[in-house]
Structure formats: structure tokens, C-alpha cells
N, C-alpha and C positions, 0 to 999 in steps of 0.2 A: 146422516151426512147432510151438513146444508148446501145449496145447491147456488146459494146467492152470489156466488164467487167466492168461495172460500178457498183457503188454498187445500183442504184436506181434501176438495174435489178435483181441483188443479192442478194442481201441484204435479201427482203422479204423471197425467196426461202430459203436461208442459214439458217435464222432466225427460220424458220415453221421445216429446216432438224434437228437444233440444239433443239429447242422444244420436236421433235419425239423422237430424242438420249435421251435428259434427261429425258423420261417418260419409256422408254426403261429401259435407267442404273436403274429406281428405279423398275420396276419389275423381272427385269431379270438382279442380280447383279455380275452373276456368268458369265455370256455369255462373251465373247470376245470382244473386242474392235474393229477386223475387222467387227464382222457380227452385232453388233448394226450397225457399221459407213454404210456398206452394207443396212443394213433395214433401216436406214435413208436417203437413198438417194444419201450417196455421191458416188462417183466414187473409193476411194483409201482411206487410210486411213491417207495418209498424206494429203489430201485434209480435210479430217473431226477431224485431229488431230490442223491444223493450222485454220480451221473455229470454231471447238469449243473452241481451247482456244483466241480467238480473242474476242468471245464471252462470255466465262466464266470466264475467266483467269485460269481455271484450266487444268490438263493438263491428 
């Protein structure tokens, strides 16, 4: 597995943070965008704004 960013390492991980976000946004619709991106795992929010719309297409 390469580790340099690849998506074969990513991807899964990404996939399982963006999962958590969207179970997140439908219980807690009121909560912020930092502290779901935050409780999902990612690092920043620009990390979890460009991985879920990658993902979603939404934004």
C-alpha cells in the first residue's frame, strides 16, 4: 500500500469520516460545520469541506 497519499490508503478512511459527517448532519442539524468536520475525524475544515464535496458533491 503506498502511503504518499494515495487514495488506496485514503479513500477507505475518507469514505468511513464522510459516512460519520452525514449521520452526524442528520441528527445534529443545527451544530456547525467545524465540530461535525472535528467529530469526524478530519483535521480542518478545509480538509473535510474538500473531502465531502468530492464525495457528495455537496458543499
Amino acid at each position: 500500500m503506498n502511503i504518499r497519499g494515495s487514495t488506496a490508503f485514503t479513500g477507505p478512511i475518507d469514505s468511513c469520516r464522510v459516512d460519520r459527517a452525514e449521520a452526524l448532519l442528520a441528527r445534529k442539524p443545527h451544530e456547525t460545520v467545524l465540530r461535525i468536520a472535528f467529530a469526524s475525524g478530519f483535521s480542518s475544515k478545509a480538509s473535510f469541506n474538500r473531502v465531502f464535496k468530492k464525495a457528495t458533491g455537496m458543499t
